[in-house]
Steps between C-alpha positions, in 0.01 A plus 500: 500500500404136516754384694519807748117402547567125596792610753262706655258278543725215633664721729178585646428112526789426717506801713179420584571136600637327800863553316443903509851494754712292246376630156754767380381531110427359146611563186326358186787314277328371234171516270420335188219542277171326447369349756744687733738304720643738757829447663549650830812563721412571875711591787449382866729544801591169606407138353158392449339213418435480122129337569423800787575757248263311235252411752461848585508674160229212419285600849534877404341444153290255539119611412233253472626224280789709297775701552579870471754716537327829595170553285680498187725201456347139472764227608512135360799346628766573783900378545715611790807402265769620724615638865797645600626670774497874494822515759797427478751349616874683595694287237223571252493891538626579142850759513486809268855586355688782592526636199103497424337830451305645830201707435289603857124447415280697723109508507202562714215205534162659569344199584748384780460666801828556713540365838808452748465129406611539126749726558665271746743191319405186676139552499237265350359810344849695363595130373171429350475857345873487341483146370154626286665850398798333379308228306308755336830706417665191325193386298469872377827526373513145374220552249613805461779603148741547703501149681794366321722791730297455822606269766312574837346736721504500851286715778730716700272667745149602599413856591250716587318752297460833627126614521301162419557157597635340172851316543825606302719308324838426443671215298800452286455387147893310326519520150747342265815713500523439145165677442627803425171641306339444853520787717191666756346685223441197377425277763264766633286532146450102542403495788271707458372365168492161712298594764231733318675816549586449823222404657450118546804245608298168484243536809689825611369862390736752475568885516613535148706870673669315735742261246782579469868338367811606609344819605308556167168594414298603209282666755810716631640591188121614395512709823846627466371638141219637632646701815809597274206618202370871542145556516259564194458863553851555548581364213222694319635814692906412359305472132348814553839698590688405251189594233557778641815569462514399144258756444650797670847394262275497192332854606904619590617390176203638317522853668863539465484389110225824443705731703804430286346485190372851651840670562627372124195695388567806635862463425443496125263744497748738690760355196254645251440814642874560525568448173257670313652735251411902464662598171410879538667497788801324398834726592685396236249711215618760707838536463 
């Protein structure tokens, strides 16, 4: 995708820069046609000056007398339009409503390794880490159809992953209470579809297996199926019994229908033999 392909490649510009400490992520926000003006959103840690960031992106692309943006993309013109603040301030911290919807989001980013520094509030890494997980939440589900319920999402906790060294995550996702066709099956199938299956948050790559909402998984309820399934050749073995069976009834019913008809056959020929009539030997000629 084109615009997956340009955050990659500015991404790579900054993080290889002098601003590699301060440069969280980007986000491409808009992209018209023709001769393509690109509109790009990027996040830094604390307040820079509008010209550095230019200055830089111009240094980093710079080759001979244009500009490029990786091998692919020739540039013609450059505005820093705008620079805020990525933290804020107590008074500014926006309040989610008691009576919003809660859904825990947790994931696993492959591409983050975990360390006692991000897993420890207060840190320039756990801050810087958070504020770029939970800007990559909120722009996922604000372009996402169910942004008119979603309010916020906000990173709980860091945690290890047994067996590698990726980090786990947990946040809390508020949703409109009125949004009552938005439950976790549904916030998990967007976020999904969002994020390629599960597998890329913005710069992050993720462990599609490890998302869950609210405790729910696709992945679980496949497994659940599967351990609760029997195997192919019992099955086969169950189809084969009761062909079986079917067959000894049929042979049953088969073999007690001849010996009956049988036993009527030798009744009436008993009958006959009974009543067959002598008349030279009938008594009553006699008398």
């Amino acid at each position: 995708m084109l615009e997956r392909d340009i955050e990659d490649k500015v991404t790579t510009l900054y993080t290889g820069s002098q601003l590699k400490e301060v440069f969280l992520s980007c986000l491409v926000t808009n992209m018209t046609s023709g001769s393509t003006v690109v509109t790009i959103e990027a996040l830094f840690s604390s307040y820079l000056d509008p010209n550095l960031v230019k200055q830089i992106f111009l240094n980093k692309t710079l080759n001979a007398s244009s500009y490029w943006l990786g091998a692919t993309y020739q540039l013609t013109d450059l505005h820093v339009i705008d620079m805020k603040t990525s933290i804020l301030l107590p008074t500014e911290i926006p309040t989610t409503s008691s009576n919003a919807q809660h859904f825990n989001l947790n994931f696993t980013i492959t591409n983050l390794p975990y360390s006692q520094d991000i897993a420890q509030p207060g840190t320039t890494k756990h801050q810087q880490s958070k504020r770029s997980i939970e800007y990559a939440l909120n722009q996922l589900f604000r372009n996402s159809t169910i942004k008119s319920y979603f309010s916020d999402c906000q990173v709980l906790a860091f945690r290890s992953v047994s067996n590698n060294n990726h980090t786990g995550v947990d946040s809390l996702c508020n949703f409109s209470p009125l949004a009552r066709r938005v439950d976790r099956v549904a916030i998990y199938e967007e976020f999904l579809r969002m994020t390629q299956n599960g597998t890329q948050l913005l710069n992050f790559t993720l462990d599609r297996k490890s998302v869950f909402v609210d405790g729910y998984s696709q992945n679980r309820d496949d497994d659940v199926m599967k351990n609760s399934g029997l195997p192919f050749w019992a099955i086969i073995l169950i189809c084969l019994a009761v062909l079986l069976v079917l067959i000894t009834c049929l042979m049953c019913c088969f073999l007690v229908t001849i010996c009956r008809k049988k036993k009527e056959g030798d009744y009436q020929v008993q009958r006959h033999r009974l009543a067959y009539y002598l008349s030279h030997l009938d008594l009553r000629k006699l008398q």
